[in-house]
VODOKE-68593 format. One record per residue (C-alpha): x negated, y, z negated; residue number from 1. Coordinates in steps of 0.02 Angstrom, whole numbers, plus 32768, in hexadecimal, padded with zeros to 4 digits. Layout:
- u/v/w/seq
- X/Y/Z/NUM;
...
//
This chain:
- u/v/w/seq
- CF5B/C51D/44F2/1;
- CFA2/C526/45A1/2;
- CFA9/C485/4600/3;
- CF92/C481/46B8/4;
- CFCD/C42D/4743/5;
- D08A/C432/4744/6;
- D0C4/C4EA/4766/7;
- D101/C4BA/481F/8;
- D145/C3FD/47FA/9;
- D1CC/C3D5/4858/10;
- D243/C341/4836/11;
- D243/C30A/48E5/12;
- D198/C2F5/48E8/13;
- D150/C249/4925/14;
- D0F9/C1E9/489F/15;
- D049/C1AF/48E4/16;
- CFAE/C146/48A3/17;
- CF00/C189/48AE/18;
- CE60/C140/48BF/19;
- CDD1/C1A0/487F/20;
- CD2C/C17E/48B9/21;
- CC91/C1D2/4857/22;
- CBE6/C1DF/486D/23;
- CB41/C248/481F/24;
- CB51/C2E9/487F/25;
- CAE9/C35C/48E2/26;
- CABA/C414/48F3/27;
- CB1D/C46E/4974/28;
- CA7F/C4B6/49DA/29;
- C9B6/C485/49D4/30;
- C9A3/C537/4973/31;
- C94E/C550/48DC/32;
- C9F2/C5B0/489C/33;
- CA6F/C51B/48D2/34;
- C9FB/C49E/4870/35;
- C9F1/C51A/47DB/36;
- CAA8/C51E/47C5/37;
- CAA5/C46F/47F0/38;
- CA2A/C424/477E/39;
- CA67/C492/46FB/40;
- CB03/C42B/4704/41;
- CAAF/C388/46FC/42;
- CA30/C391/4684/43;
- CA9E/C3F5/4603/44;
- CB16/C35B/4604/45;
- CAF6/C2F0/4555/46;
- CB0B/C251/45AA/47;
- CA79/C270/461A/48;
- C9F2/C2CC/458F/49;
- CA16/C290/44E4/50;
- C9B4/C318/448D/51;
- C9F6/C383/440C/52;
- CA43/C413/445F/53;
- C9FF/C4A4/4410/54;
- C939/C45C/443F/55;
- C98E/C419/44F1/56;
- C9D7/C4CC/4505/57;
- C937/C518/4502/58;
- C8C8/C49F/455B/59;
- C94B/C48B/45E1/60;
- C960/C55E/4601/61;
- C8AF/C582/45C8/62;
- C84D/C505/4631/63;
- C89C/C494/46A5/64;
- C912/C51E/470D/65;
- C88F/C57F/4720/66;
- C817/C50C/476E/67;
- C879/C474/47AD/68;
- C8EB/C4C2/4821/69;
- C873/C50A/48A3/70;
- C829/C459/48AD/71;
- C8B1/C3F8/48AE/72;
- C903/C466/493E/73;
- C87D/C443/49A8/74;
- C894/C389/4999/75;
- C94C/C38D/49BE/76;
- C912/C409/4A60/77;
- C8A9/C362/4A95/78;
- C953/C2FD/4AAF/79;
- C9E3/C365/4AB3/80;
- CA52/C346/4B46/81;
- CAC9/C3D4/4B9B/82;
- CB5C/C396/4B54/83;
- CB00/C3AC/4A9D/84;
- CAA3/C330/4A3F/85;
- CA9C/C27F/4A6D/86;
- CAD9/C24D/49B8/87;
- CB79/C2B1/49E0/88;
- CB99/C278/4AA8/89;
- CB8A/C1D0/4A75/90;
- CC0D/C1CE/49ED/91;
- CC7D/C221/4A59/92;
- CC56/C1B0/4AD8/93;
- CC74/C117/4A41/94;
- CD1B/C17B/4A15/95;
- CD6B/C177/4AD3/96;
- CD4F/C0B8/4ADD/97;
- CD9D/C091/4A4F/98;
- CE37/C101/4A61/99;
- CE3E/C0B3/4B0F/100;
- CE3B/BFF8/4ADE/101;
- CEB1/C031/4A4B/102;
- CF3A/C097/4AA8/103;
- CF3D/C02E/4B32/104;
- CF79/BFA3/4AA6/105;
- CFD6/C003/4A3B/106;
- D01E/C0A1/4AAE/107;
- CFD6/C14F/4A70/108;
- D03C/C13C/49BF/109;
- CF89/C10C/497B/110;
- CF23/C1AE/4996/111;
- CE60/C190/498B/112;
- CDE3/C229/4972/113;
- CD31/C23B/4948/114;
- CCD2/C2B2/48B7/115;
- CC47/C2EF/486A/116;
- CC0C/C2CC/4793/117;
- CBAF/C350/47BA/118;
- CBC4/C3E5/485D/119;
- CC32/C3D7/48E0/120;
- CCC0/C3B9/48E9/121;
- CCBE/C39E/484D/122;
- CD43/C32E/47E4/123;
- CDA5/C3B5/479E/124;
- CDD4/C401/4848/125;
- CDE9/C347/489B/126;
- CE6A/C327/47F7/127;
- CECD/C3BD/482A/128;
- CEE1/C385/48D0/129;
- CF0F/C2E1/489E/130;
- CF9D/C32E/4823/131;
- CFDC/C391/48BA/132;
- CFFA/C303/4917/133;
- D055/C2A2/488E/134;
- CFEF/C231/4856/135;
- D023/C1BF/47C3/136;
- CFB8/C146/47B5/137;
- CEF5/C166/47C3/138;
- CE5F/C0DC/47C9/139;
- CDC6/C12A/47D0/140;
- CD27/C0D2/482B/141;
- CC7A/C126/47FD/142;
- CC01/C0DF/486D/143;
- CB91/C095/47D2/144;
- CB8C/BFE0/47EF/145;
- CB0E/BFC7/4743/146;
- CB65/C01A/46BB/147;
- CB0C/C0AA/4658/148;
- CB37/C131/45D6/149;
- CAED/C1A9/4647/150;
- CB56/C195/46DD/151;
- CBE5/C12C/46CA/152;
- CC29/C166/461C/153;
- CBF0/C21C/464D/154;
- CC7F/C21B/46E2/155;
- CD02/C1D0/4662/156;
- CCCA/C264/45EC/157;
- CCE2/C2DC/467B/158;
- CD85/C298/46A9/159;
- CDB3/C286/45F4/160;
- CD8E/C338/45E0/161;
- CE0D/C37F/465A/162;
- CE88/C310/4622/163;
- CEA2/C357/458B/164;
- CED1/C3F8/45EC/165;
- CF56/C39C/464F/166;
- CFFD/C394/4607/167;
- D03F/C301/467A/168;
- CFBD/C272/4671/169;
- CFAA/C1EE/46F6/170;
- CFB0/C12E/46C8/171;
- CEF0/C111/46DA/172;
- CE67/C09E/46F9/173;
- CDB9/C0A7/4702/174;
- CD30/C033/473C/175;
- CCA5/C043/46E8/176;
- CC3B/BFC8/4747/177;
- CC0F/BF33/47A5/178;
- CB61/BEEC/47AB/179;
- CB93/BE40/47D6/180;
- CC36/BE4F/483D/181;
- CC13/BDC3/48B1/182;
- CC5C/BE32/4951/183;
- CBD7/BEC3/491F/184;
- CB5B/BE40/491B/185;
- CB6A/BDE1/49B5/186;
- CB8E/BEA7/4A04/187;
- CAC0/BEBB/49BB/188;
- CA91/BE04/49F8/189;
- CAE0/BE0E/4ABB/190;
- CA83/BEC0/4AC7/191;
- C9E9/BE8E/4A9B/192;
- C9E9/BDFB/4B02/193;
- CA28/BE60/4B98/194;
- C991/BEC7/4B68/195;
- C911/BE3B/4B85/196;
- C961/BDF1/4C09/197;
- C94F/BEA8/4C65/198;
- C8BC/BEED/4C25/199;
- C84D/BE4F/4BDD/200;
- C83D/BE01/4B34/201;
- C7A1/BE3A/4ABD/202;
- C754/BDD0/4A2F/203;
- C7A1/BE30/499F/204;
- C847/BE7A/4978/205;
- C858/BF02/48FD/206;
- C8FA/BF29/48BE/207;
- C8F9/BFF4/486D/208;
- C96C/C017/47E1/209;
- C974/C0EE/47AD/210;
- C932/C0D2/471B/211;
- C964/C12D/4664/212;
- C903/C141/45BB/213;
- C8D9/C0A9/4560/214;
- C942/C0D1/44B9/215;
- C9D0/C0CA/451A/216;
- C9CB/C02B/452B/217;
- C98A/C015/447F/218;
- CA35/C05E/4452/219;
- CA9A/BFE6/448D/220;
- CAA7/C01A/4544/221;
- CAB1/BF97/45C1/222;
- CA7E/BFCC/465B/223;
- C9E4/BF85/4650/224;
- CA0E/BED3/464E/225;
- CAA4/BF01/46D8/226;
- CA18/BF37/4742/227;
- C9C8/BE85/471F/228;
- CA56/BE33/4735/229;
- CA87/BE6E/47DE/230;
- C9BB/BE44/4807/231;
- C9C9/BD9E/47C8/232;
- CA80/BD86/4844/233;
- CA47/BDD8/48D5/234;
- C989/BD6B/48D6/235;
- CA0F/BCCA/48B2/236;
- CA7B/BCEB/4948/237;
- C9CD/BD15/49B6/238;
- C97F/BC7B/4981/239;
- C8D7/BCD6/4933/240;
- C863/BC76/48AE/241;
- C831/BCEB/4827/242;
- C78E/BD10/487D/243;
- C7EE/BD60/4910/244;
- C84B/BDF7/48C0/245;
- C82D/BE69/481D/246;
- C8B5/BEFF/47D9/247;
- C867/BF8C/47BD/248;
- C8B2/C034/478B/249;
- C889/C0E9/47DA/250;
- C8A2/C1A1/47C2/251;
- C880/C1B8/4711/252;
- C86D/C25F/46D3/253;
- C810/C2AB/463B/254;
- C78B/C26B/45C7/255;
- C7E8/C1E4/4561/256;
- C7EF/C12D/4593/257;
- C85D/C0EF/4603/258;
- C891/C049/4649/259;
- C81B/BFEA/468A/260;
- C7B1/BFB5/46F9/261;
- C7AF/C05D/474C/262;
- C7C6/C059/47FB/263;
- C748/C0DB/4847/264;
- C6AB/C07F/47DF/265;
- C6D3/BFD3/47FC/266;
- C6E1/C007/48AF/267;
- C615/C057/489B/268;
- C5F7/BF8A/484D/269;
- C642/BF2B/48D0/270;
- C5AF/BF29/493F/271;
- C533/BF0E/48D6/272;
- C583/BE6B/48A3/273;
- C58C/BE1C/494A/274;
- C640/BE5A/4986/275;
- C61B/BEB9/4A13/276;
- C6CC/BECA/4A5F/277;
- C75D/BEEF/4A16/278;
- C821/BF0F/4A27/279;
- C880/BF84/49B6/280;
- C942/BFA2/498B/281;
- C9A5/C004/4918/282;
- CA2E/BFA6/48D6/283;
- CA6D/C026/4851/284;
- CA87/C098/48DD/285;
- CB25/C098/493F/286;
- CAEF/C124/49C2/287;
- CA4D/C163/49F7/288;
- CA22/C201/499D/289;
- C973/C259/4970/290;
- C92D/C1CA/48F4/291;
- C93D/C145/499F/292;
- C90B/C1B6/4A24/293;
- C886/C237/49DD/294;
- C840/C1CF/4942/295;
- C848/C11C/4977/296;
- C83D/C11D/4A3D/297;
- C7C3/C1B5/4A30/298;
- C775/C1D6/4977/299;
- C75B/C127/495A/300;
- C732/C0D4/4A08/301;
- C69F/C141/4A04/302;
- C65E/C10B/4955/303;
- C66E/C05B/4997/304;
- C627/C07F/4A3F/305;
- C57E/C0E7/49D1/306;
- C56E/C05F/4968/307;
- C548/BFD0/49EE/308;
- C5F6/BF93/4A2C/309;
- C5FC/BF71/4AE2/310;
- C6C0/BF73/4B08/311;
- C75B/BFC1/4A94/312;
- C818/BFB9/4AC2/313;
- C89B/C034/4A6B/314;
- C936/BFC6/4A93/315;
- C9CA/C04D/4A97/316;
- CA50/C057/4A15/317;
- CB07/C00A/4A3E/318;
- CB4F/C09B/4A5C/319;
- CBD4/C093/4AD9/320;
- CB9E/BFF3/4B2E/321;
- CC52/BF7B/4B3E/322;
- CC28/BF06/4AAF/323;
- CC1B/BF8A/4A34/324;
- CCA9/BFC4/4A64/325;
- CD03/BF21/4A52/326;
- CCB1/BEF4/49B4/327;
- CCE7/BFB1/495C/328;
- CD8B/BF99/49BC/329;
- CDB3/BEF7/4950/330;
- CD68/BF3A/48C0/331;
- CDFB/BFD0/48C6/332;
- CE6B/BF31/48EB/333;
- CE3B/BED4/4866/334;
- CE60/BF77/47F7/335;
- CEF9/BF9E/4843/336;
- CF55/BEFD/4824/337;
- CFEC/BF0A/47A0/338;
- D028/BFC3/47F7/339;
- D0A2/BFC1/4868/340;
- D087/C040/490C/341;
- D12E/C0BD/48F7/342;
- D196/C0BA/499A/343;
- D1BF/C176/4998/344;
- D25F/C161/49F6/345;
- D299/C1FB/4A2F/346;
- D34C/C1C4/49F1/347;
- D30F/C194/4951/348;
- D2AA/C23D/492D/349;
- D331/C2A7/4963/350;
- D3A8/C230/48D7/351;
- D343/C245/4855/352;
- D331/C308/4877/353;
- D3F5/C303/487B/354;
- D3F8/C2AE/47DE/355;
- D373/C337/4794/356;
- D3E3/C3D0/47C5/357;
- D479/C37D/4773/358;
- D422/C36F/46DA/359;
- D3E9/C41A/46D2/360;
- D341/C428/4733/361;
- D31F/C4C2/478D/362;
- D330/C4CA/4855/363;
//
């Protein structure tokens, strides 16, 4: 096997940390053709389907790349923006504040970039890019605060698999999530109550999980009760009774069960059982992206709206705002403690290259 990544090393060459951040992914246009290639990618991954393969294999190629693309394109053509979709402009727009905040207190020896699980970029080019710059020490962020088999542990497997085709490994960490990291709550709490404060407070607050098949969670996986859990925080620090907020979970996809109760049809109940108004937020989603904008503030106002209720408000994602910033800021901080930020003295890297050569190195 030939290992990559070291053909053009240089013994002068600073030594750097990286911060990765990760999130889902996206197609690169609204095309039929960019979300074939694109959901070909994400449903074939094991973490997301766990079918057998063969069956999968067929179903997947068969069936669903036939039909779903064309639909799903159209969809993403309802909210993309010009600089692509709004799942990928606002972790770019996530990445730059935190390598801001970072650099400014560590100097640009920490080196922060953003990628893709699935699309682009994706985390194979990103890790190249890192590896040019000399990076030695990698934590990598994915933008999961509930922890699931089908998201978080499907970027370690994707990191883990180019890995093996590196022959110089990084000193690594990973964060696999943080549903109750009291900076990432209060981050959730201060935006929705800059949200009422702007916009007006309705009589019910639902907070919409993506949901995933029930026998994962029958397996052992815990996202579920993280999902809860960050409910149960977030209604503590906003000082709701348990008659003022539900968790629900969204996006589900197939004919199995999934988590429940479902989003869209507890949304077409509401108003028939007296609650006639009604705020919604996403707290499993860092950055806006089609499930907030197209299926909850569009899809699913209207089933609220046709079923009786009189007033529904999508509250936006954190995105970019300044206290998720400073909340994913000390999360890398909190990650990064024990690693020392090299110096990269230009005396020092010229020494060691000196010391290289005199052992035999090549020039």
């Amino acid at each position: 096997m030939r290992y990559k990544g070291e053909e053009n090393f240089r013994h002068d060459q600073p030594d750097r940390i990286g911060v990765l951040v990760t999130n889902l992914g996206t197609p690169d246009a609204p095309t039929p053709s960019a979300l074939r290639r694109y959901l070909g990618e994400f449903l074939a991954d094991p973490r997301v389907v766990e079918v057998p393969r063969l069956i999968w294999w067929f179903i997947l190629h068969g069936i669903i790349l036939r039909l779903r693309p064309k639909k799903s394109a159209h969809a993403y053509q309802q909210v993309w923006e010009g600089e692509g979709s709004p799942l990928l402009t606002n972790t770019a727009a996530q990445c730059e504040g935190i390598r801001k905040a970072i650099q400014q207190k560590y100097g640009k020896n920490v080196v922060v970039a953003f990628a893709m699980r699935y699309g682009n970029p994706s985390i194979p080019k990103v890790l190249d890019e890192l590896k040019r710059q000399g990076i030695r020490k990698l934590l990598v962020l994915p933008l999961y605060p509930q922890y699931s088999a089908s998201t978080s542990a499907s970027t370690f497997d994707r990191i883990a698999e180019d890995f093996v085709a590196r022959r110089w490994l990084p000193d690594f960490r990973f964060v696999s999530h943080y549903p109750d990291f009291p900076p990432y709550i209060n981050a959730l709490a201060e935006h929705i109550e800059d949200h009422w404060e702007k916009h007006g407070r309705n009589e019910f607050l639902m907070m919409s999980f993506h949901g995933v098949p029930l026998k994962y969670l029958k397996k052992g996986d815990p996202y579920h009760c993280e999902c809860h859990k960050t409910s149960r925080l977030l209604a503590e620090r906003l000082g709701l009774s348990k008659h003022e907020y539900m968790t629900s979970f969204q996006s589900r996809f197939g004919a199995e069960e999934w988590l429940k109760p479902y989003t869209d049809e507890t949304l077409k109940a509401l108003p028939g059982k007296g609650i006639k108004t009604i705020d919604v937020v996403c707290p499993g989603f860092s950055s806006d992206c089609l499930e907030t904008i197209e299926e909850i503030d569009q899809e699913n106002r209207d089933y609220f709206t046709e079923a009786g209720g009189t007033q529904f408000s999508y509250i936006p994602c954190l995105n970019a705002s300044q206290g998720h910033i400073d909340a994913l800021v000390q999360l890398v901080e909190d990650n990064l403690q024990g690693w020392t930020v090299p110096r990269n003295e230009p005396d020092e890297l010229a020494e060691r290259a000196q010391r290289a050569l005199a052992m035999g190195a090549e020039a």
